[in-house]
N, C-alpha and C positions, 0 to 999 in steps of 0.2 A: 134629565128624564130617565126614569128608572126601564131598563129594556125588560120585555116579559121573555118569559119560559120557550113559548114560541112563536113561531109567526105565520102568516100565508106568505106560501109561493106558486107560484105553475110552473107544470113542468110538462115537456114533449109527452103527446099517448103512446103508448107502447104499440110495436106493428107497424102495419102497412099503413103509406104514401096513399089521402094527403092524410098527417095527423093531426091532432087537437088539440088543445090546450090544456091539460085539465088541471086545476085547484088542490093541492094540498097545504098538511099540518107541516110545518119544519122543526128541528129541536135548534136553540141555540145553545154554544160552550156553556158549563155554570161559568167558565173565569176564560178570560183571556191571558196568550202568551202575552211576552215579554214588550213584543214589537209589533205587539196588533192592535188594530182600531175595528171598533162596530160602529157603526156606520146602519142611520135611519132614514130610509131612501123614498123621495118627495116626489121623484117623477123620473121615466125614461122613457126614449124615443125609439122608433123601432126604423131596422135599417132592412134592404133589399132579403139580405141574408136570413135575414130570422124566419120571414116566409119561406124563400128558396128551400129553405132544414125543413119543413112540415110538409111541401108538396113535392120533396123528393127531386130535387135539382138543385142540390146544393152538391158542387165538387170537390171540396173537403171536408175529410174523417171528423164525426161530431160525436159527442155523448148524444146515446138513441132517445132518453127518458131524462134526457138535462136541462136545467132551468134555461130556458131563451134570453137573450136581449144583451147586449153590451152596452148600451150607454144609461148613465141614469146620473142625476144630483140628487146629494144624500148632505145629513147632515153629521158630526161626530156627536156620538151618545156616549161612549166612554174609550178610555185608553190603554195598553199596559204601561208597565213601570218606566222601559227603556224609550219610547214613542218622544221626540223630542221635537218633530215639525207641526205635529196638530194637537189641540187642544179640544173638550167639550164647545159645541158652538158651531163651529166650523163648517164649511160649505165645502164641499171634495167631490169627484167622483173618480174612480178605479179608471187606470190607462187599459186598451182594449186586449193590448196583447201581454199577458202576465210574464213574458220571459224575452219579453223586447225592451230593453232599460236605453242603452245606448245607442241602438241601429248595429249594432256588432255581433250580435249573440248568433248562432247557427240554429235555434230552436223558436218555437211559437207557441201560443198556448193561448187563442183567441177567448174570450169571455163568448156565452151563449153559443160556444161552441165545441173546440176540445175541453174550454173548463166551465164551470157551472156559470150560468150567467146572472143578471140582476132584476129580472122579474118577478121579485119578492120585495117586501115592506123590510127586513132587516140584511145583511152581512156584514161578514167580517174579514178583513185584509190586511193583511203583512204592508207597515206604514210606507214600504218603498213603491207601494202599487200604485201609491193615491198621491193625486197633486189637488191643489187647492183651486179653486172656481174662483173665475172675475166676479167681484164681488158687484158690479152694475148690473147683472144676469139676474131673473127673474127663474127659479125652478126650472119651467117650461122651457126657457130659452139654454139653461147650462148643461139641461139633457140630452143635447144634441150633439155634445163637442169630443167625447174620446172615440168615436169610432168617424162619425162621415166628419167632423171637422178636422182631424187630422188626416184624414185623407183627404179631402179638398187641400189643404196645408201641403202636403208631400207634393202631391199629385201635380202642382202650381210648380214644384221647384221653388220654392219658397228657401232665403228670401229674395224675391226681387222684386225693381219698381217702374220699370216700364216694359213696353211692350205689347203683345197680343194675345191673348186665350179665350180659346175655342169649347164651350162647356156644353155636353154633350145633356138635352134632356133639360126638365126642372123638377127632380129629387133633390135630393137630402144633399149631397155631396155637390151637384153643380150649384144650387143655390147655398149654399154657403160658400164655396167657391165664389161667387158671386160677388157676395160682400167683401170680400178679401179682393177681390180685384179693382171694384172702385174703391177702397182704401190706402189699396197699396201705390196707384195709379198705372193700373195694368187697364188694356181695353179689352172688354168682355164682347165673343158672340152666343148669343145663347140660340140653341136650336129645340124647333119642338113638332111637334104634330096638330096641337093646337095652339090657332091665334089667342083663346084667352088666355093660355097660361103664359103665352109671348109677353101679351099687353102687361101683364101682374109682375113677369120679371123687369121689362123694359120701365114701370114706377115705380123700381129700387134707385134708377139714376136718375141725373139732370137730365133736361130734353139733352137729346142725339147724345149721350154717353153710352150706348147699350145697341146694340147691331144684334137681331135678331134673322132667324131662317127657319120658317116652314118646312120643315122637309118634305110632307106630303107635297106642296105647292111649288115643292124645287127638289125632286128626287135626284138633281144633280148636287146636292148640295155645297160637294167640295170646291165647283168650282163657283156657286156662290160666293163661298169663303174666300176664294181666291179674286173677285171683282169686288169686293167690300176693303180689301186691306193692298189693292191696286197691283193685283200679280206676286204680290211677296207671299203672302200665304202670315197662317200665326206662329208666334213662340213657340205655344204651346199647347196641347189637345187633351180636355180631359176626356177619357174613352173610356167612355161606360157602357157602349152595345157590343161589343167585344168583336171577336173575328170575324163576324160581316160585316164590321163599320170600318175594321182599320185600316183597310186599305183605301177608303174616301176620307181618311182623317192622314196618311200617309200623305194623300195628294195636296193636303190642306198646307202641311205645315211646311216651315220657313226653312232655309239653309241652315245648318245645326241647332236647329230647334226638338221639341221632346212631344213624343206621345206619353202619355200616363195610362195606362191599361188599368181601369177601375175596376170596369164590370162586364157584364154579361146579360144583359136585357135584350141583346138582338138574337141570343141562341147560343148554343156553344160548338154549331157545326165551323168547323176551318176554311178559310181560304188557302189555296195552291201558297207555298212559299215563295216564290217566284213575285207574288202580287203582292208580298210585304217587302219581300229583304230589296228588291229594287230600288224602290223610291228612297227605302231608307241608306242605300248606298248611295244611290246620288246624289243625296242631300245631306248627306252625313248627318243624316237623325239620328237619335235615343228614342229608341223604345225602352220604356221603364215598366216590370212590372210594380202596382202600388199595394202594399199589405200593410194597409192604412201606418202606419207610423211609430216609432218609439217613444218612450216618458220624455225624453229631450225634444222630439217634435212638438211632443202637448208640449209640453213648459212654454214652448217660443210661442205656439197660437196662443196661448191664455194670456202670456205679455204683451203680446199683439193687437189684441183685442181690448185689454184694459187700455192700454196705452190710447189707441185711438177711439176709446169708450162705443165699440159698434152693439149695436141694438140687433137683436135675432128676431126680432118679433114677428119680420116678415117673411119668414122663411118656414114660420110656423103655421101649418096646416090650418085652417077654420076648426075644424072639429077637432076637440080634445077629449077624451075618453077615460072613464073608471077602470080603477080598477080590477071592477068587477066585469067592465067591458072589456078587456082584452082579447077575447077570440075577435069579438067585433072588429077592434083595432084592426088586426091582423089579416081578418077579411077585407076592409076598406083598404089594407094598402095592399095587396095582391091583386086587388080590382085596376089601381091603375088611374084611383078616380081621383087621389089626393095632388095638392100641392106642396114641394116642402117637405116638412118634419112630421110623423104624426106621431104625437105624444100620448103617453098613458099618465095621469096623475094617482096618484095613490093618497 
């Protein structure tokens, strides 16, 4: 497929909080370097963060008027000379964080955020960016994997295969989580505020695989958690309401077991230090913070996932969205009303 002149992207509106979306022309290179691939993009999913950046509550430095979005599946439309892993054809999407290869590097350079992101119909990247997509994934489903599936991936301590995790919520990140945990043979509690999105998680398992908690209906909840897995408490916690959850997620977890600090959905005011470092000294926990994950992280989910051939379908939002609907998107998931992934197709 012959790539045109240029393309549509959106990019953040210039100014004041909350911003917009707005629709521009982009140029693409006439030629590609040595070691770059362009790259024809079929669809991406939008994470926490993308909103966070337009309403002004996002905590780290972003391009003010930069493309949004970190996850997308694309296809290769052409090569340079040296490009010796991908080919014309090829299913790929870019890893989230462009200067995280190994988990070693001291720098970051998130997509749709310090650097331009993939809510555009073309780009182009340096071929160490991009790894290859399980080829069972469907578009929609492989859109979902360099930003919340490597962090569901980190976040788990992955790899391991038994045990407990505690997944906070049913976004993007706890449900994918999700799947990885009855694959791996980890047992899941998922917690929510409402019973239907319970019910929808708890028909990803077998009967009685999946241990659900209302939190409105048990604003105790940690110690829910702790009569469900009979006083021991979990592995593992992934914490996505940030500093007012983690001290009930503190309470939750097992004797050298791990919190995963995702997110920020409860606020970003602090709790007293006292009401974290406690519990996590007498329990000799890890608290981890998670900055979703390195290219070696992707590589091992995308193995992981072929391997055990897992299906994302249900993780996927009901509603999928145009291109041309993307502020929509963007509005539907800041409402708080989706389940899952919510996808843009292009």
């Amino acid at each position: 497929m012959a790539a045109p002149q240029t393309y549509k992207a959106y990019r953040r509106s210039k100014g004041a909080t909350p911003k917009t979306l707005q629709l521009t022309t982009e140029e693409l290179p006439s030629s590609l370097d040595d070691d770059e691939v362009l790259i024809r993009i079929h669809a991406v999913s939008l994470n926490y963060r993308d909103v966070a950046m337009l309403h002004g509550i996002y905590p780290v430095k972003f391009l003010d008027e930069g493309i949004p979005v970190s996850d997308c599946a694309a296809e290769v439309i052409s090569v340079g000379s040296r490009v010796h892993d991908f080919e014309i054809g090829d299913h790929v999407t870019a890893i989230f964080d462009l200067k995280n290869l190994t988990g070693t590097e001291d720098e970051s350079s998130g997509l749709g955020g310090e650097a331009e992101g993939v809510l555009r119909e073309y780009a182009v990247f340096n071929q160490n960016l991009l790894l290859h997509l399980p080829k069972h994934l469907s578009w929609e489903e492989a859109a979902c994997l360099a930003c919340a599936g490597v962090t569901a991936w980190t976040a788990l301590d992955m790899p391991r295969s038994k045990g407990t995790a505690l997944l906070q919520g049913t976004g993007g990140v706890s449900m994918f989580a999700l799947l990885i945990c009855l694959a791996a043979g980890i047992r899941p509690i998922v917690t929510s505020s409402s019973d239907e999105k319970l019910q929808i998680a708890k028909s990803f398992g077998s009967s009685g695989s999946i241990d659900t908690i209302n939190y409105r209906t048990h604003p105790e909840w940690d110690e829910e958690v702790l009569r469900l897995t009979n006083g021991r408490g979990v592995d593992v916690v992934i914490e996505n309401g940030g500093p007012n959850t983690a001290t009930k997620s503190l309470a939750s977890i097992a004797r050298r077991g791990v919190v995963s600090l995702v997110g920020f959905l409860g606020g970003l005011s602090s709790s007293t230090p006292p009401d974290l470092l406690l519990p996590a000294l007498v329990k000799s926990a890890t608290i981890r913070g998670i900055a979703v994950g390195s290219k070696i992280d992707g590589k091992n989910l995308y193995d992981f996932l072929s391997e055990k051939e897992i299906s994302l379908k249900g993780i996927l939002d009901q509603k999928v969205f145009s291109f041309e609907e993307s502020q929509a998107a963007f509005d539907y998931l800041y409402s708080g009303k989706h389940f899952g992934k919510v996808i843009i197709k292009l």
